[in-house]
C-alpha positions as CSV (number, residue, x, y, z in Angstrom):
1,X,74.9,-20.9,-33.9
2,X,73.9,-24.4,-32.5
3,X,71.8,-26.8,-34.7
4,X,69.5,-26.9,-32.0
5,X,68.7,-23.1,-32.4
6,X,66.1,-22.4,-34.7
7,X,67.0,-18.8,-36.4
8,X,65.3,-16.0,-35.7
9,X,63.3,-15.4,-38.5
10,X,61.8,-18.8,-38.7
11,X,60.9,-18.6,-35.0
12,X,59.2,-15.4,-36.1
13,X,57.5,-17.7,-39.1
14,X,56.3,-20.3,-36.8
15,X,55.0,-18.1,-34.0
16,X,52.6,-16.5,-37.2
17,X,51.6,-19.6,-38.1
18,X,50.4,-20.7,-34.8
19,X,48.4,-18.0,-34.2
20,X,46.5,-18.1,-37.4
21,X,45.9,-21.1,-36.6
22,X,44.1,-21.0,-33.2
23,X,42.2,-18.1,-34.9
24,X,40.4,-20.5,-37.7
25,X,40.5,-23.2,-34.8
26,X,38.6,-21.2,-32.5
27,X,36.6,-19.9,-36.0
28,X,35.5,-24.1,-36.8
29,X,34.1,-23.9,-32.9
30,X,32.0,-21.0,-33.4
31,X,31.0,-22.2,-36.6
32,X,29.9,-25.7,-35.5
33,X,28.4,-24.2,-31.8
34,X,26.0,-22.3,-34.4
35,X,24.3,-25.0,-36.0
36,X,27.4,-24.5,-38.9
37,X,26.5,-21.0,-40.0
38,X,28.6,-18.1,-39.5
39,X,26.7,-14.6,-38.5
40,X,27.5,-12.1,-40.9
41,X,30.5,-9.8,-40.1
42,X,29.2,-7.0,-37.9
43,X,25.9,-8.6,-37.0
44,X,23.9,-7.7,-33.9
45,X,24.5,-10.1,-31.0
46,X,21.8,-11.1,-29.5
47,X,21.7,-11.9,-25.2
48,X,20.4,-14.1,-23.1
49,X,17.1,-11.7,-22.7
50,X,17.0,-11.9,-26.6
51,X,17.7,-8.2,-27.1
52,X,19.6,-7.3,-30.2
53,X,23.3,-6.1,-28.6
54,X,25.9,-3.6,-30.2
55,X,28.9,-5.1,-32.1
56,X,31.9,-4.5,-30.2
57,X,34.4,-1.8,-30.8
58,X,38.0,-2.1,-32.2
59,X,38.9,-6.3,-33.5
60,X,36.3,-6.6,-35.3
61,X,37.3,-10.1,-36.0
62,X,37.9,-11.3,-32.5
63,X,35.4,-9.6,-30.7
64,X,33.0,-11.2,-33.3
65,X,33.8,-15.1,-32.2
66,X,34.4,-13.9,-28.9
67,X,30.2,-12.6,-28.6
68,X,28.9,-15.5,-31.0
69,X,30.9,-18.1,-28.4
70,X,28.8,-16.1,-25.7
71,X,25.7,-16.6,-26.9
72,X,26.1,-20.3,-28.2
73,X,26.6,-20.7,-24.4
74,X,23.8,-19.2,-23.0
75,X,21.4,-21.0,-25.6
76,X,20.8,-23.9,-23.8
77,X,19.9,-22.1,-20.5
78,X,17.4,-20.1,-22.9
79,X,15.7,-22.7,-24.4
80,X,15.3,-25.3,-21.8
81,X,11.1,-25.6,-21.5
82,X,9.7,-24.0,-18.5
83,X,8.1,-27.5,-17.3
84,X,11.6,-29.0,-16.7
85,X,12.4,-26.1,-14.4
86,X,9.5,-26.6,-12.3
87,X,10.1,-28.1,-8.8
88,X,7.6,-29.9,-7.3
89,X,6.4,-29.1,-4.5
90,X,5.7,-31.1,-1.2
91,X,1.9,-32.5,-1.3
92,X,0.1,-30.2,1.4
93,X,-2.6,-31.9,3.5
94,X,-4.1,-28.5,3.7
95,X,-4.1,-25.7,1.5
96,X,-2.3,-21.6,2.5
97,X,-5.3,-19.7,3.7
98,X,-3.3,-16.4,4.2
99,X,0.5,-15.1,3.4
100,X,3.4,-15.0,6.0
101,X,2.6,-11.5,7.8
102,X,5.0,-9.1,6.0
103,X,3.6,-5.6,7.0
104,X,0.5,-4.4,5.8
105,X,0.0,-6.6,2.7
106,X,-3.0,-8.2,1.0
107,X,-3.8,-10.6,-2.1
108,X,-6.8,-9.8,-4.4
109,X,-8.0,-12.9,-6.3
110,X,-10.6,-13.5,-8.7
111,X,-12.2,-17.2,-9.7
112,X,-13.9,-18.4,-12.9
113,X,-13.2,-16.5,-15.5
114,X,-12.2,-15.0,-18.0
115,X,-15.3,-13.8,-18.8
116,X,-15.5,-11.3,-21.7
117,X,-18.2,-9.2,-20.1
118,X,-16.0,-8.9,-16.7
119,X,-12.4,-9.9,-16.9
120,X,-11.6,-6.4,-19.3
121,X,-13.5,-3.8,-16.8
122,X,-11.5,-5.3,-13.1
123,X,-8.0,-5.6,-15.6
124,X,-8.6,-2.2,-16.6
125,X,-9.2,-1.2,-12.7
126,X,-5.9,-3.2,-11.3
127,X,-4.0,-1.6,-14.3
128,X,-5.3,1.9,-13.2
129,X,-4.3,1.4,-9.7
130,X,-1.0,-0.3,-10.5
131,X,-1.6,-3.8,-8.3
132,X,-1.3,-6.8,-9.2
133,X,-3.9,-9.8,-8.8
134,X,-4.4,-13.9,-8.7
135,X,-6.8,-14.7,-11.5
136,X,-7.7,-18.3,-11.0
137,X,-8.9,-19.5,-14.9
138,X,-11.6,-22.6,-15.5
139,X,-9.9,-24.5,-18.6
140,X,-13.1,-23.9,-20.7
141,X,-13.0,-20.3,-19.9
142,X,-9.2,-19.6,-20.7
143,X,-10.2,-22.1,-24.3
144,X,-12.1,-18.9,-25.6
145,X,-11.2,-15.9,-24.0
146,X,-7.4,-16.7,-24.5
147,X,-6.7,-13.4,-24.9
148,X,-7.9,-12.1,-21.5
149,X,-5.6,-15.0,-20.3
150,X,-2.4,-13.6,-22.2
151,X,-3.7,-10.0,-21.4
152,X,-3.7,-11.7,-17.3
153,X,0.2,-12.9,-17.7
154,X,1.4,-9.3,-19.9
155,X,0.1,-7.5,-17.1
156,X,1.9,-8.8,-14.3
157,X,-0.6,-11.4,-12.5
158,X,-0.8,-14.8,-11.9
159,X,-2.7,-17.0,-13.6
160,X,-3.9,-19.9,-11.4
161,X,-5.6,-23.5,-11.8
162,X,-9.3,-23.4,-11.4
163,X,-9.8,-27.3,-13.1
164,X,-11.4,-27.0,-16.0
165,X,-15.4,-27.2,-15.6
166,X,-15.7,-26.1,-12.3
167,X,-16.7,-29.9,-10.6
168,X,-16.8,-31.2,-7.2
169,X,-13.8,-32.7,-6.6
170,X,-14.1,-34.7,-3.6
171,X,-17.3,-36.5,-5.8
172,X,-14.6,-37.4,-8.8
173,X,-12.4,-40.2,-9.3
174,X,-9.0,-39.6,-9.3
175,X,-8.3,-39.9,-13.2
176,X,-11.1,-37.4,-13.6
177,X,-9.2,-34.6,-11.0
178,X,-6.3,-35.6,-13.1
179,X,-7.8,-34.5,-16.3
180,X,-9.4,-31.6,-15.1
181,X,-6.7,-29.8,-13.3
182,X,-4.0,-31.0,-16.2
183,X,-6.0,-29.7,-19.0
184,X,-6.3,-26.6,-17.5
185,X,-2.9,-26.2,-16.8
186,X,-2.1,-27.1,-20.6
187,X,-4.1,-24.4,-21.9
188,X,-3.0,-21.9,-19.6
189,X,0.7,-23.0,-20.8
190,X,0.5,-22.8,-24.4
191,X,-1.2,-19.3,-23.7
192,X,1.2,-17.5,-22.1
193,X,4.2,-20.1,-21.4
194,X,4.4,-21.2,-18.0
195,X,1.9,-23.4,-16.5
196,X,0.2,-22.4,-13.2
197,X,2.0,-22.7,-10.0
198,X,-1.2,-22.0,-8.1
199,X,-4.7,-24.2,-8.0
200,X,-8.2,-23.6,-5.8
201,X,-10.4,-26.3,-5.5
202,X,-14.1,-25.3,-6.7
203,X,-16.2,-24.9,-3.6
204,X,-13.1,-24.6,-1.6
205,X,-13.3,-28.7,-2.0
206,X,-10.3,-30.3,-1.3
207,X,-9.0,-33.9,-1.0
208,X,-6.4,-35.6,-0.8
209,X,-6.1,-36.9,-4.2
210,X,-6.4,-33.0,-5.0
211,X,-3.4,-31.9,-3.4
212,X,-1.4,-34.9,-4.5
213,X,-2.2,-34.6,-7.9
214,X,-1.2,-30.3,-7.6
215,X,1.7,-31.3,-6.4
216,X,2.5,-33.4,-9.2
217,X,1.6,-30.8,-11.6
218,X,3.5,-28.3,-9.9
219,X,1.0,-26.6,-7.8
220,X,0.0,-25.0,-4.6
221,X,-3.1,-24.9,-3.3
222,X,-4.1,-21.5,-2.0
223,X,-7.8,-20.7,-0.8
224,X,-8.7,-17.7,1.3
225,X,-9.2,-15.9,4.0
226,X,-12.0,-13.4,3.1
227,X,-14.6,-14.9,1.3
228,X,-17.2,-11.8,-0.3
229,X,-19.6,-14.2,-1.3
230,X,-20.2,-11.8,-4.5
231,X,-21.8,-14.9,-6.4
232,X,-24.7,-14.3,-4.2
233,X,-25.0,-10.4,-5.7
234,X,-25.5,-8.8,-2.4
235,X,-24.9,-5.3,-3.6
236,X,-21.6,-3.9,-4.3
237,X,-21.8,-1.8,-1.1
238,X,-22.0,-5.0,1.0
239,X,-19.0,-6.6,-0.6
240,X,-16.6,-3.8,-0.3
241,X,-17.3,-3.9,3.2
242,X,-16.3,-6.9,3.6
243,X,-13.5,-6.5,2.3
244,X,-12.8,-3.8,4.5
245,X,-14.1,-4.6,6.9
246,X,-11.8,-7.9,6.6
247,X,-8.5,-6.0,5.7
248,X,-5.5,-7.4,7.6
249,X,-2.2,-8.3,7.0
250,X,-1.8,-11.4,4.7
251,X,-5.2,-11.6,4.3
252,X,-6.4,-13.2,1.0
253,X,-9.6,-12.3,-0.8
254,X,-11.7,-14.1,-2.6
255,X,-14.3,-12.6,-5.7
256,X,-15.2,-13.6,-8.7
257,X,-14.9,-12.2,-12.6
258,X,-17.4,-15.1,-14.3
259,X,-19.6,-17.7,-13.2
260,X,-23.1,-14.9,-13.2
261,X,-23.6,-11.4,-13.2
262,X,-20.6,-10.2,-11.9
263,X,-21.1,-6.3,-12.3
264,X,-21.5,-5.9,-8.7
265,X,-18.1,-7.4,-8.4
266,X,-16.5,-4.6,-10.5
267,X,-17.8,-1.9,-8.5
268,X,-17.2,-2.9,-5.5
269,X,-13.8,-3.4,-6.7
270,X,-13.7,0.1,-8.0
271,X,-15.5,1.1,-4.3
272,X,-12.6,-1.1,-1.9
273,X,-9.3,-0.6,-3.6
274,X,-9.1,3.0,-3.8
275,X,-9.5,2.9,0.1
276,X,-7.4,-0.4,1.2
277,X,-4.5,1.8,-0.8
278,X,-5.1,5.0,0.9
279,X,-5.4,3.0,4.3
280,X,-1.6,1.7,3.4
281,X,-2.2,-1.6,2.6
282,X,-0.1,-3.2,-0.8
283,X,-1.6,-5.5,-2.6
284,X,0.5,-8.0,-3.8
285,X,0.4,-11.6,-5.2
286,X,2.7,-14.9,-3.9
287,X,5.9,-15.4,-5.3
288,X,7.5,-19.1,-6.0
């Protein structure tokens, strides 16, 4: 034998020792990549959705780094906040009065609420019929009915920006928009996590310091393009026919769920969307 071979049982020694050693090495990574705590042996891993996961089959030992490594690296996409994902949009000089024509679709939306006496009975009708709907909050109203709000988000709909007292904007200064539209959007955040992507002026009022100041917070501005004008309690035969009588592709309707007796608005609700469904119309809601 040379000198320069090593014999074969040391080579059989050394190759040992290296791979115990990559295992605590890659043991020290996990360890350190989980805030220096070790999961228990046989622990549930948990995904990127959160869900507890099933420990894996057969090398127990392995497999165990190999799903802790995992989830250390999907932590940080879990946890970023949803504000920093936001992209801002473009500020709009007008705002989306209808959706793109994609067969026979239409958005339901409601303004000023929650209300307590209103909100519950037209969620309990969109839930009954399976649609979803725009709801778009005043600050003060989502304060103290955050429950509807969260009840809103849980059920599939979006939540929009309705500023927070319901002003004129045009007639405020530009701080004052600022404070009204961001407070609103606070509130709605830390109720269901995710500010609003959508506003509406109040009055359908809109300036430019409006849509600049949307756009910095996110926003688009959506109005409508059927207006019931149920505020002005017509009778809820009237306003389902306008409704119908508006139903069109991309069509966008505007009602209300707070701001005055809104029981009118219920049943025409419960009067119009039976039939827009049974005409073949979808309703659906913007995505972003």
């Amino acid at each position: 034998m040379k000198k320069d071979q090593t014999p074969p049982d040391r080579r059989t020694v050394l190759r040992i020792a290296a791979g115990i050693g990559a295992l605590a090495t890659a043991g020290l990574l996990v360890t350190e990549g989980t805030g220096g705590r070790a999961a228990a042996p046989g622990a549930a891993v948990r995904g990127a959705g959160g869900a507890p996961g099933r420990p894996a089959a057969g090398a127990a030992g392995a497999a165990h780094h190999r799903a802790r490594a995992t989830a250390y690296r999907l932590q940080p996409m879990t946890t970023i906040p949803r504000r920093l994902r936001r992209i801002r949009p473009p500020v709009r000089e007008h705002p989306f009065l209808s959706l793109p024509s994609t067969g026979r679709t239409m958005v339901l939306t409601f303004d000023d609420g929650p209300d307590s006496r209103y909100t519950p009975e037209v969620l309990d009708l969109l839930a009954r019929y399976d649609v979803p709907a725009m709801f778009f909050v005043c600050g003060e109203m989502a304060a103290v009915n955050g429950d509807l709000v969260r009840r809103m988000a849980d059920d599939g709909h979006v939540v929009g920006n309705h500023t927070w007292s319901h002003p004129l904007m045009p007639s405020l200064a530009p701080s004052r928009i600022r404070d009204e539209m961001g407070r609103t959007s606070e509130v709605v955040e830390e109720l269901v996590g995710q500010a609003p992507l959508w506003y509406r002026a109040p009055f359908g009022a809109w300036n430019r310091h409006s849509f600049a100041i949307g756009a910095e917070l996110g926003m688009e501005p959506l109005a409508w393009t059927v207006d019931t004008l149920d505020w002005t309690e017509p009778g809820a035969g009237t306003i389902a026919s306008r409704v119908l009588d508006g139903a069109a592709p991309g069509v966008v309707v505007l009602s209300h769920d707070a701001g005055g007796d809104r029981s009118q608005s219920v049943a025409a609700l419960r009067n119009y969307l039976p039939k827009l469904l049974e005409a073949g119309y979808t309703i659906t809601v913007p995505q972003r």
